[in-house]
C-alpha positions in Angstrom: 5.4 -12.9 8.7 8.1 -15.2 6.6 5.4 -17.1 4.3 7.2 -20.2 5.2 10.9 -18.2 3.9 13.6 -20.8 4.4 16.4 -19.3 6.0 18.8 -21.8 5.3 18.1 -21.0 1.4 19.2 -17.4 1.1 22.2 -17.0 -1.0 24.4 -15.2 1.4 27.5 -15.4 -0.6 26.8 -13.9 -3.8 26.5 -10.6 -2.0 29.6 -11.4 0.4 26.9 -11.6 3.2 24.5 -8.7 2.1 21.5 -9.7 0.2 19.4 -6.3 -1.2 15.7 -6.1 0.1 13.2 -4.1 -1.3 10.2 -2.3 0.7 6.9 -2.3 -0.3 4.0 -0.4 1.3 1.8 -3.5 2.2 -1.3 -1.2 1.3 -0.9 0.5 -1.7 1.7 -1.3 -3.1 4.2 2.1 -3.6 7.9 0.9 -3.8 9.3 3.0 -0.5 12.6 2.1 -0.8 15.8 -0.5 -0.8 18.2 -1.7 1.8 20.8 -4.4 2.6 20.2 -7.3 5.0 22.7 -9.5 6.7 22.0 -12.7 8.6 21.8 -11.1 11.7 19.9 -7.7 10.3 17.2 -10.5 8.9 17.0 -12.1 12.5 16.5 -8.5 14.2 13.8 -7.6 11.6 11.8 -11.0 12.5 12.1 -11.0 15.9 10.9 -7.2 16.7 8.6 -7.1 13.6 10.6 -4.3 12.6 12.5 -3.8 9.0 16.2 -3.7 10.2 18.3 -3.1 8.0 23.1 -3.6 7.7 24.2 -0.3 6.9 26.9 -0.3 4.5 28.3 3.0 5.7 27.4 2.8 9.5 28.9 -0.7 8.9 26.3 -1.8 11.7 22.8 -2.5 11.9 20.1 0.3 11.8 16.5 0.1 12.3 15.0 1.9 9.9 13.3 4.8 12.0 15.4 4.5 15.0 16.0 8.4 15.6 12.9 9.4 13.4 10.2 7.5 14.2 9.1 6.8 10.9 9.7 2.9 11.3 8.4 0.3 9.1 6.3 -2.4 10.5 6.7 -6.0 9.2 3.7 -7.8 7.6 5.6 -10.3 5.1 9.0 -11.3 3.9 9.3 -13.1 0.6 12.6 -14.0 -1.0 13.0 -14.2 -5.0 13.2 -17.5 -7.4 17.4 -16.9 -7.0 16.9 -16.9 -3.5 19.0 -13.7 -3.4 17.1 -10.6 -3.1 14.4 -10.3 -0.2 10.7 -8.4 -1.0 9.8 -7.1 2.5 5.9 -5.9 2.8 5.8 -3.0 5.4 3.0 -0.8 7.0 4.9 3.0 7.1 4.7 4.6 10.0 5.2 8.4 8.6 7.3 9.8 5.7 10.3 7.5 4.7 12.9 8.9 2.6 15.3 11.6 4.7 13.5 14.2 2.4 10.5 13.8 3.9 8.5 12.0 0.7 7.0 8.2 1.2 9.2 6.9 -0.8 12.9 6.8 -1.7 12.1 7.0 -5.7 10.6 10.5 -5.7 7.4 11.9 -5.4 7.0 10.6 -9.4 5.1 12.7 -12.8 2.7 10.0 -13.4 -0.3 8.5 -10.8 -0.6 4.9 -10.7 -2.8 2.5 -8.3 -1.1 3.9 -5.0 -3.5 6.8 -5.8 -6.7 4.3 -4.9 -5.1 3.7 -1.4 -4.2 6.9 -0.5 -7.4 8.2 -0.8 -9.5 5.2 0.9 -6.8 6.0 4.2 -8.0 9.7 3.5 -11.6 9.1 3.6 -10.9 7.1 6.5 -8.9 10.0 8.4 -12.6 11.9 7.5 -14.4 9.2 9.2 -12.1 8.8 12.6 -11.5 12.5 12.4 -14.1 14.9 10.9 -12.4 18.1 9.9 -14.6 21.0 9.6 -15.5 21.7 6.0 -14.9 18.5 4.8 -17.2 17.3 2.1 -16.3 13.7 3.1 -17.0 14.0 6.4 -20.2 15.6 5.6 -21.1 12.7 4.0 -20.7 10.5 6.8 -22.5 12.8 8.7 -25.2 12.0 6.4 -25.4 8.5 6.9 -25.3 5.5 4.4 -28.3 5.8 2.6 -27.5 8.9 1.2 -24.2 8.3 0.6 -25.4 5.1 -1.3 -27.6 7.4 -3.2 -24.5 9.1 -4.4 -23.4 6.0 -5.8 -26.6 5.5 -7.8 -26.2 8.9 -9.2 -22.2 8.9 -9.6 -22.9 5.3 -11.8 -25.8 6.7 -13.4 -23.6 10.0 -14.9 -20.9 8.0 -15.8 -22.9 5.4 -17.9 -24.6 8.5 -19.6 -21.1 9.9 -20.1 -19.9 7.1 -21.8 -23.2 6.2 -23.7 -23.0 10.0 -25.2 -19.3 9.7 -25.7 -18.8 12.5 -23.4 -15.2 14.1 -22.8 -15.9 13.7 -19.2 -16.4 10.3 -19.1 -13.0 9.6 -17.1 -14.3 12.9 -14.6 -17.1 11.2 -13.9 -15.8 7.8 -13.3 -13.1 9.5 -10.8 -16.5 11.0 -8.9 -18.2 7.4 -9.2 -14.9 5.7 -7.5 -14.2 8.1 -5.1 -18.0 8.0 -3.7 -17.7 3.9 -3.9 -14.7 4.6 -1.2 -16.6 6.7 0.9 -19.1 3.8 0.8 -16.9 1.1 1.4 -15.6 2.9 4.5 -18.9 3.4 5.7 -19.4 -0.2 5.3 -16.7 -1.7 7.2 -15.3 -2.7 4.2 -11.8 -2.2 3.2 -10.4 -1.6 -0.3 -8.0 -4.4 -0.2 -10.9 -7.5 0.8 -12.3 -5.9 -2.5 -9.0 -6.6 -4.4 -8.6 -9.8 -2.9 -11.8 -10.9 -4.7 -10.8 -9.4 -7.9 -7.6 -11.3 -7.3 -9.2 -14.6 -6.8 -11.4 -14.5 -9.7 -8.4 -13.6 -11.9 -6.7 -17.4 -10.5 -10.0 -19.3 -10.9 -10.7 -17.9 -14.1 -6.9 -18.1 -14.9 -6.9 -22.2 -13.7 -10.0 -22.5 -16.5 -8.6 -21.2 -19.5 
C-alpha cells in the first residue's frame, strides 16, 4: 500500500505537523480531492486501508465517508521528491465532494482520459447488470464473435474515414474505441493491464533512445 514510503522521512514540520495529500481515483486517474494528514491520521489510513484524513476545522481526525458512506479505499501512498506533500491512490466508493460530484474540482468543460474509464466501468455495469434496452448489453447478449465483428467493422470505417479525409473521422474512432471496450470486457481483460503495456513500452523504448 506504502510503496516502500519511509515514515521517518516526511517533513512534518514544514506544515507544523500537517502535510497536504492529494486523492487520486486509482482507475481513471480524476483528481477527487485534497486533504491534510497528521502522523496519527497517516497511521489510521494504513492500518484500516481507509483515507483518513486531520480536519483542520473539526480539529480531529475524520474518515473520509464516515457518515456518508462514500469512503475512499487505499490502494497506494506515495510521498513527493520534498518529502512533504503525500499522493494517495484511492478506489471511491460513491460520489465524493458534499455536492454530490466525484470530485472536489467540479464536474469540469473539457473531457480528458477519465472519460476512457468511466465508460469501460459502464460497459461493465452492462455486463453484471443488463438493463433492458441497453445496446451494450445487447451486445453481450450476442456473444464475442459478433461483438469482435463490430470491431472489424468499427476499424474498417475509421481507416476509410481517415483515408477520405472525412469530417467524421474522430466519430468514428469514438464508435471503434467504445466497441474495443465492450470487447475487452468480454474478454476478461481490463483497460488498465492494456495501459500498463503501453506504459512499459514507453520505459523500454524510453531506456533505448
Amino acid at each position: 500500500m506504502t510503496n516502500n514510503l519511509d515514515l521517518n522521512s516526511v517533513d512534518w514540520a514544514k506544515g507544523d505537523g500537517l502535510v497536504p495529500a492529494i486523492v487520486q481515483d486509482a482507475h481513471t486517474l480524476r483528481v477527487l480531492m485534497l486533504g491534510y494528514l497528521n502522523q496519527e491520521a497517516l497511521q489510521k489510513t494504513i492500518s484500516s486501508g481507509l483515507v483518513t484524513f486531520f480536519s483542520r476545522s473539526k480539529q480531529r481526525l475524520w474518515q473520509k465517508g464516515e457518515t456518508s458512506g462514500h469512503v475512499l479505499r487505499v490502494r497506494t501512498i506515495k510521498l513527493d521528491c520534498d518529502k512533504d506533500t503525500f499522493l494517495i491512490l484511492a478506489e471511491p466508493q460513491g460520489s465524493i465532494c458534499h455536492t454530490g460530484t466525484q470530485t472536489c474540482f467540479g464536474k469540469g468543460d473539457a473531457a480528458d482520459l477519465s472519460v476512457l474509464a468511466d465508460l469501460a466501468a459502464t460497459i461493465h455495469q452492462r455486463r453484471v447488470m443488463p438493463e433492458p434496452n441497453s445496446y451494450t448489453a445487447k451486445l453481450f447478449a450476442e456473444g464475442i464473435t459478433r461483438i469482435a465483428q463490430k470491431v472489424g467493422e468499427e476499424g474498417v470505417e475509421t481507416a476509410l474515414a481517415a483515408a477520405t479525409k472525412s469530417p467524421h473521422l474522430a466519430s468514428e474512432a469514438a464508435d471503434l474505441l467504445y466497441h474495443l471496450l465492450v470487447l475487452l470486457e468480454a474478454s476478461d481483460t481490463n483497460l488498465m493491464e492494456v495501459l500498463e503495456i503501453l506504459q512499459t513500452r514507453a520505459q523500454m523504448k524510453k531506456a533505448n533512445t
